[in-house]
Residue, then its C-alpha position, 0 to 999 in steps of 0.5 A: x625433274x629439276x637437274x641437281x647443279x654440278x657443283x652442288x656440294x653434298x652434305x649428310x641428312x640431319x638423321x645421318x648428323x645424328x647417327x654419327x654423334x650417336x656413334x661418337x657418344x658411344x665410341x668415347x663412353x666405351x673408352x671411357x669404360x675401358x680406361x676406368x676398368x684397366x685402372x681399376x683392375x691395375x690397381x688391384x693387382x699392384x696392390x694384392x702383390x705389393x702388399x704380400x707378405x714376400x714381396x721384398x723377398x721376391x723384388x730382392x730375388x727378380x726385380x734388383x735394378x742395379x742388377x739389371x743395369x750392370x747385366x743388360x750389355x751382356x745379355x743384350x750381346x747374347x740377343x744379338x746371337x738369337x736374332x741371327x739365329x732367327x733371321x738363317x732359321x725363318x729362311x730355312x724354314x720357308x724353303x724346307x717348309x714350302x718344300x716339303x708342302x708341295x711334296x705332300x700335295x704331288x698327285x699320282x701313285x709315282x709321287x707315292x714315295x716322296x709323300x711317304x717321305x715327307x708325311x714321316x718327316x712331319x709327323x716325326x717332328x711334331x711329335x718330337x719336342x724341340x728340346x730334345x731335337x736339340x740334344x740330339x742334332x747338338x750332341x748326337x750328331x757332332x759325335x759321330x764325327x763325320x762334319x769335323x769341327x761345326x760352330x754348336x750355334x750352327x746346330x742349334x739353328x738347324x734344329x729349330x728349322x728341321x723342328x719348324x719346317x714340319x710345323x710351317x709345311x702343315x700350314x701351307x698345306x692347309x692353305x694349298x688345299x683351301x684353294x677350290x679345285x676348280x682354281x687348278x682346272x682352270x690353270x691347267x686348261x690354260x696349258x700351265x703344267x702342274x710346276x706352272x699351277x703351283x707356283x702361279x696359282x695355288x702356293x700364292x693364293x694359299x699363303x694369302x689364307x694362312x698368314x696368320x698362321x704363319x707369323x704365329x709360328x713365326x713368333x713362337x719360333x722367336x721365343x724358341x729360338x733362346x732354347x738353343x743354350x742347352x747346347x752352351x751357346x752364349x747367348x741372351x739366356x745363357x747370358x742371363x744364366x751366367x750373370x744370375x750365377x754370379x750374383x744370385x739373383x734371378x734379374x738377369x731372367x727377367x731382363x732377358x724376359x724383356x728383351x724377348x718381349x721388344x722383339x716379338x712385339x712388334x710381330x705380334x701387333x703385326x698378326x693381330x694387324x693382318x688378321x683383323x685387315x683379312x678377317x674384314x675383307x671377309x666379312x665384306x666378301x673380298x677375296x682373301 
């Protein structure tokens, strides 16, 4: 048998330069359609509500630029609230909700009280809807008067992590439990004890299977995070609300709309990211 020199350069057969140009005819037809179907669709749409009988009305009502310009530094100031309130609650709810997953998973008649204990808390609160967990954490729970005087936004953030924790340690759950048995068998036998398998073992491999889950939850507790302004925190919506008020237009809405929009999106790309990248790795039988 002839020995194929070292420094041969390889090169792809004639039936795989066909294939690859087949590949690039066909990706750049399917582009082609898309771009050529979303324009045609775009215009459709632009002109079946620019042609309205009360869209002059409504661009009046929701859409005055010079509105939207005068009441942006203030709404985006009130952002600024939110994000912080989403930055103390996403921890929070991390370590409540991990807490609150390994209390539901604890093995043995002993740890009965404690899963007990954590089952009511979660299914309390996610049946409760959040609005009316902020009613009472913001307005119940000052009246008692045992805390003295507490910042309201401070409230509010606790009432979105008591609200998202029961959520979040659902998930994880879900997660430690999709880990095979024989994962915890194995740790064990290795002498680890159960705290030792846990945080070694099994909570990392189960967040590995819910991250998606997680940053949906994540993102929908970045538009939830603006329903602390019933409570009057001054934040983007009660912003929007307030300049909406003084100039009877709904715009400020829209700008505050728009600003919870920039800040989730780039969150959103990053799920659809994730998902697609473990969703392959799947399909190529990688582990997840």
């Amino acid at each position: 048998m002839a020995s194929t020199p070292l420094d041969a350069e390889w090169r792809p057969s004639e039936l795989e330069l066909g294939r690859r140009v087949t590949r690039r005819r066909q990706s750049t037809k399917s582009v082609l359609i898309a771009l050529v179907s979303s324009v045609v669709f775009v215009v459709v749409v632009g002109w079946a509500v620019l042609s309205s009988p009360g869209w002059e009305d409504v661009r009046r009502s929701f859409f005055d630029v010079d509105i939207a310009i005068t009441s942006f530094p203030s709404i985006l100031v009130g952002l600024w609230v939110n994000i912080q309130v989403l930055f103390v609650a996403a921890f929070a709810v991390a370590i409540l909700g991990t807490t609150l997953a390994v209390l539901r998973s604890l093995r043995g008649p002993v740890f009965f009280p404690l899963r007990a204990l954590a089952t009511v808390y979660t299914d309390l609160f996610r049946g409760v809807p959040l609005l009316i967990v902020l009613y009472l954490v913001g307005f119940g729970v000052p009246a008692l008067g045992i805390f003295g005087r507490v910042p309201v936004v401070l409230w509010g953030t606790i009432a979105i992590v008591l609200t998202y924790s029961a959520y979040v340690s659902e998930v994880l759950r879900a997660g430690m439990e999709a880990v095979h048995p024989s994962q915890r068998v194995a740790a064990r036998s290795m002498g680890l004890t159960h705290g030792q398998t846990l945080r070694i073992v099994v909570i990392p491999q189960g967040v590995r299977k819910v991250v998606p889950a997680l940053m949906n939850d994540f993102v929908s507790m970045q538009k939830d995070v603006g329903l602390i302004s019933v409570l009057g925190v001054v934040d983007a919506i009660r912003a929007a609300q307030i300049a909406a008020a003084e100039y009877y237009n709904f715009t400020p809405y829209v700008v505050a709309a728009l600003l919870f929009v920039a800040m989730a999106l780039p969150m959103i790309r990053l799920t659809d990211y994730v998902s697609a990248r473990l969703a392959r790795r799947e399909q190529m039988g990688g582990m997840v």
